[in-house]
N, C-alpha and C positions, 0 to 999 in steps of 0.2 A: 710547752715545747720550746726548745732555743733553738737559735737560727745558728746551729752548726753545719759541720757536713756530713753528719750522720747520715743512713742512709734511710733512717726512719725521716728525716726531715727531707729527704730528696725525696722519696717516692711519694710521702703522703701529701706534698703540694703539688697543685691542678698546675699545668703547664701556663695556663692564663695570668695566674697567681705570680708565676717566678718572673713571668714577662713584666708583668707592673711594676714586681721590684727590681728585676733587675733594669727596664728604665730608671726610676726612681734612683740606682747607683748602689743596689745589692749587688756586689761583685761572683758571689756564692750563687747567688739564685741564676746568674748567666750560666757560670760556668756549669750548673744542672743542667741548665738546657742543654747545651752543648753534649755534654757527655750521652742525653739523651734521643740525641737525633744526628750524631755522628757518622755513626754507621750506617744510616738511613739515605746523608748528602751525598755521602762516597758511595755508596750503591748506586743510585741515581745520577753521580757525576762520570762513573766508570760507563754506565748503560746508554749518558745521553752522550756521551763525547769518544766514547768508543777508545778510552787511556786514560792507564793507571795514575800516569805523573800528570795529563790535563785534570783529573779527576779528585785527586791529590790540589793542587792548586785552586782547583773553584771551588773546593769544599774551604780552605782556609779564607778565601774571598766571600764568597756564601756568607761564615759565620762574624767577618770582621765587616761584610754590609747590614748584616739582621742587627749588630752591635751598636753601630751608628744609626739605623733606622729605626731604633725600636719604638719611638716617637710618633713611628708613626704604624704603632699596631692600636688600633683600636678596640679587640675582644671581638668585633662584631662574628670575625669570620676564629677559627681555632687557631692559636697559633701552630700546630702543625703543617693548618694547610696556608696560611702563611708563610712560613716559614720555606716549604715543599714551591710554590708559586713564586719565590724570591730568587730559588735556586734553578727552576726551570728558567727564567729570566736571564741567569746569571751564564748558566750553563750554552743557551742558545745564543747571546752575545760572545760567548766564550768561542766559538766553536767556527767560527771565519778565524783564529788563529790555530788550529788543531795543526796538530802531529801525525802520523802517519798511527794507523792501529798496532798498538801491541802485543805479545801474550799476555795473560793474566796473571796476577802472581799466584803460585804455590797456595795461598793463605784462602785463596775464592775456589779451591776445588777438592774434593772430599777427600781425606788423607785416609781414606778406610781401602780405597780402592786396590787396586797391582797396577803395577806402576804403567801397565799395556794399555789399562781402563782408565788412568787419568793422564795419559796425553791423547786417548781418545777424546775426551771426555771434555780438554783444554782444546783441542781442534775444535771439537765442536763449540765448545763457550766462542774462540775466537769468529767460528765462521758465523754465528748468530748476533754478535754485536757489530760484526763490519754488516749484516743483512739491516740491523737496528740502522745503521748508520746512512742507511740507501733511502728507508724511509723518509717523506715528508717530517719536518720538525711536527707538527701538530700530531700528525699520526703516530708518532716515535713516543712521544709525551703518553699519549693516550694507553700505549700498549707496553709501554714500560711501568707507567701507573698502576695501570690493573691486571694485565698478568705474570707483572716481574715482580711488583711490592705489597698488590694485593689489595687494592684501595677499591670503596666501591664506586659504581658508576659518579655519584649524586657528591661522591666527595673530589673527584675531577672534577666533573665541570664546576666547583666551586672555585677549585686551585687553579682552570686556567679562565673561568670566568665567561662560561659558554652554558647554555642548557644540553641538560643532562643527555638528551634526545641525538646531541651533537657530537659528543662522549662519547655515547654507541656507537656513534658510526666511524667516527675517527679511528675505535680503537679496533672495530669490526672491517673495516679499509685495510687497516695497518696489519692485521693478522693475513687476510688475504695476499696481501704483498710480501709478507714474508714467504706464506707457504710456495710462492712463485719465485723468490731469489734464492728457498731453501732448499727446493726439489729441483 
């Protein structure tokens, strides 16, 4: 196999793999990474910062820190959840400069709908990340992890570096407080 950009050579290297090189000064094997958890920073930069354009900004911050720090990924833990724990860092320091909340763009709401059901639809996206935004940071992390991205318990607490037992509760707290700023 040659180290091009195929995309036989992007998906069938372990994400662990592209990190060694692209330390090591594979330019290719970053930018895989990159391409492969993009959509994943700005999800989580929209969710924890509650905007598009803060969200936009720590995701280019996010991957120009992973870049510089890649020295110090050691394999131990995934770099996903590396990676995901770099951004929670990044996005929580970020966030004593926030913006005030915005709509969402067009692009984060289902284009199948009538145009009645997705400004429903965008009120509602807006009124549940200004609720995301009321939460405790711990809590916000927790409930944005696991029922916005879908991560399971035992891989939080690895990303924020808490037993798993504290996961639950965070994310189980954080649910409740919503259902209280949502109703």
């Amino acid at each position: 196999m040659t180290r091009d950009s195929s995309s036989e050579y992007e998906t069938s290297v372990a994400d662990g793999q592209l990190a060694l090189r692209a330390r090591d000064g594979e330019r290719q094997a970053f930018n895989e990474l990159v391409r492969r958890y993009q959509d994943l920073i700005f999800r989580l930069g929209v969710r924890l910062l509650g905007s598009v354009e803060d969200a936009e900004d720590a995701a280019q911050d996010i991957f120009l820190r992973a870049y510089t720090r890649l020295s110090t990924f050691r394999g131990q833990s995934s770099f996903k959840t590396w990676l995901v724990r770099l951004a929670i860092n990044t996005c929580l320091t970020q966030r004593a400069r926030q913006r005030p909340l915005e709509a969402l763009p067009g692009e984060l709401i289902d284009g199948a709908l009538s145009v009645e059901d997705q400004v429903l639809q965008a009120e509602a996206m807006a009124r549940l990340h200004q609720a995301l935004q009321a939460l405790p940071p711990q809590q916000r992390v927790a409930v944005v992890l696991r029922d916005l991205e879908g991560l399971s318990y035992r891989e939080i607490a690895e990303i924020v570096a808490v037993p798993e037992a504290t996961a639950r509760v965070w994310a189980f707290r954080g649910r409740e407080r919503l259902k209280e700023l949502l109703t």
